[in-house]
Residue, then its C-alpha position, 0 to 999 in steps of 0.5 A: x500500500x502506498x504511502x500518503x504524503x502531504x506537500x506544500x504545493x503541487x508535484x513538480x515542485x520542490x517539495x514533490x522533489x524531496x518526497x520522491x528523494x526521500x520515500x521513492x517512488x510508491x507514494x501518493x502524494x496530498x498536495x497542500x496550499x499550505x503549511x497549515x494545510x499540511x499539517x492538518x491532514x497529518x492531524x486528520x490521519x489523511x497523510x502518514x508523513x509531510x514535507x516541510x522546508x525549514x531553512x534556506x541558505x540564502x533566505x534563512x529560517x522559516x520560522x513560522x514552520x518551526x512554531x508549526x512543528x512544535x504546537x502541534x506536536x510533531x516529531x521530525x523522523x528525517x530530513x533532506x538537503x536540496x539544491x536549488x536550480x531556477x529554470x525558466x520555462x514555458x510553452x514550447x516554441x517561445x522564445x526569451x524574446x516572446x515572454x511577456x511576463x514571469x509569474x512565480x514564488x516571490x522568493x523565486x523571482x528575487x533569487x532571480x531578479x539579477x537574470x532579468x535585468x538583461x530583459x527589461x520588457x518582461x513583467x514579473x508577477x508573485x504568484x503563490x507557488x512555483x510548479x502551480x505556475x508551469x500546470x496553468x501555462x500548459x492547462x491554458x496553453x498560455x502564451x508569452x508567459x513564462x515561469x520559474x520552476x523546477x526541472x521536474x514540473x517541465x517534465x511533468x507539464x511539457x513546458x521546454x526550458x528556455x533557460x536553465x540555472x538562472x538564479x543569481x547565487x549558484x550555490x543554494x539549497x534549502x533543508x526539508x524536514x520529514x514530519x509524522x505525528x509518531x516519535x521516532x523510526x530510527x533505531x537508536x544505532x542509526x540516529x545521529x541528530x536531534x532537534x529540541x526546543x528549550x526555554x530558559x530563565x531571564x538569569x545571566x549566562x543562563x543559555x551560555x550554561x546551557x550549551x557549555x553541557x551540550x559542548x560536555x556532552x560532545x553534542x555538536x550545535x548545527x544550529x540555533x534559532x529564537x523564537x518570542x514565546x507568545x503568551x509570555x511577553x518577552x520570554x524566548x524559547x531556543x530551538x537548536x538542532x545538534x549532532x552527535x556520534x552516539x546516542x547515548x551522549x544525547x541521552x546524557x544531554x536530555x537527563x540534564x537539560x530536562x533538569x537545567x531548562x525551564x521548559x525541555x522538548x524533543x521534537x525529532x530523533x533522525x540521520x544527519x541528512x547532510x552530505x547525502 
């Protein structure tokens, strides 16, 4: 049986990238108009697991994604790098020259906008999603528009690429994380990395304490975000992803963080997904 995964947005996306790259090919996959959307079905059971971005390297955090995950109580089980690539795409036949105007993500026309200033006659227009904009152009064979999309949704669509790789910084990529409902699917042997979430008093050196035990516990910070904790004015809570060669040295982390926090949570124990 295969398995349901909810996306935000539509295949040939980014998000159907990953979800391919990570599960195969025997998926049904939910599209979601967005995150929330996405969340809910995993809550509804109407999708085993979700992929959601969480960071870019170029754009940072998606920070409302990281308040996602906690208040509704997921648990990360895996996660995935994915570089970047921005092709210009649109009915075939066209031309650079016959393109009136580019609809696509916000974010993806200003990873591009340096590319377009060769071509001052053509309109950039926000739409809501990347391969959303490839599926209308060929649903209404629309003509002198083009888009900003992944390889995968030209494939998907029948759209040619009049221009590949056209965002400014070459090397992009943004990191995805799996989400589920259940904790963990690893076994212990095979989990490399955990993310947790983590408040602290208003005390000097109160965080400094607190990372000075996961340096002790030979936990590596890959990284660290705050967050304002909304029902306590001024009051932040730290997400932080670390890495480790043995479980048992995160399990040493959690026993004195638990004790040592003014609030302590898991949110995910996977495989550190980098370098894969």
């Amino acid at each position: 049986m295969a398995l349901k995964i909810a996306i935000q947005g539509i295949k040939g996306s980014n998000h159907h990238q990953v979800a391919k790259d990570y599960f195969g090919d025997n998926v049904d996959f939910v599209e979601c108009s967005s995150f929330d959307d996405l969340v809910d079905h995993l809550l509804l059971k109407t999708a085993d697991s979700g992929v959601m971005a969480i960071e870019n390297s170029i754009a940072g955090s998606i920070i409302p994604n990281y308040a996602l995950v906690f208040s509704k109580n997921l648990h990360i089980i895996g996660e995935r790098y994915l570089k970047i690539h921005h092709h210009l795409m649109a009915l075939k036949g066209q031309t650079l020259e016959d393109i009136k105007e580019v609809h696509s993500h916000p974010m993806a026309l200003l990873q591009c906008k340096e590319f377009f200033r060769d071509y001052r006659h053509i309109k950039l227009v926000e739409d809501v999603d990347t391969a959303e904009t490839a599926k209308r152009i060929r649903e209404n064979q629309l003509t002198g528009i083009a888009a900003i999309a992944p390889k995968v949704a030209a494939d998907l669509y029948d759209l040619e690429v009049i221009q590949s790789d056209i965002q400014t910084i070459k090397e992009n990529s943004t990191r995805f994380i799996i989400v589920k409902t259940q904790n963990k699917v690893w076994p212990e042997e095979e989990i490399n990395k955990a993310s947790i979430r983590f408040l602290t008093d208003h005390k000097r050196g109160s965080l400094a304490t607190i990372l000075n035990v996961m340096s002790d516990c030979n936990l590596n910070l890959t990284k660290i975000q705050s967050l304002p904790v909304i029902e306590m004015p001024w009051k932040y809570s730290f997400f932080v992803d670390v890495t480790f060669e043995k479980f048992k040295n995160f399990e040493k982390a959690k026993t004195l963080l638990e004790i040592m926090a003014d609030e302590f949570k898991v949110l995910g124990e996977y495989k550190n997904a980098r370098g894969l």
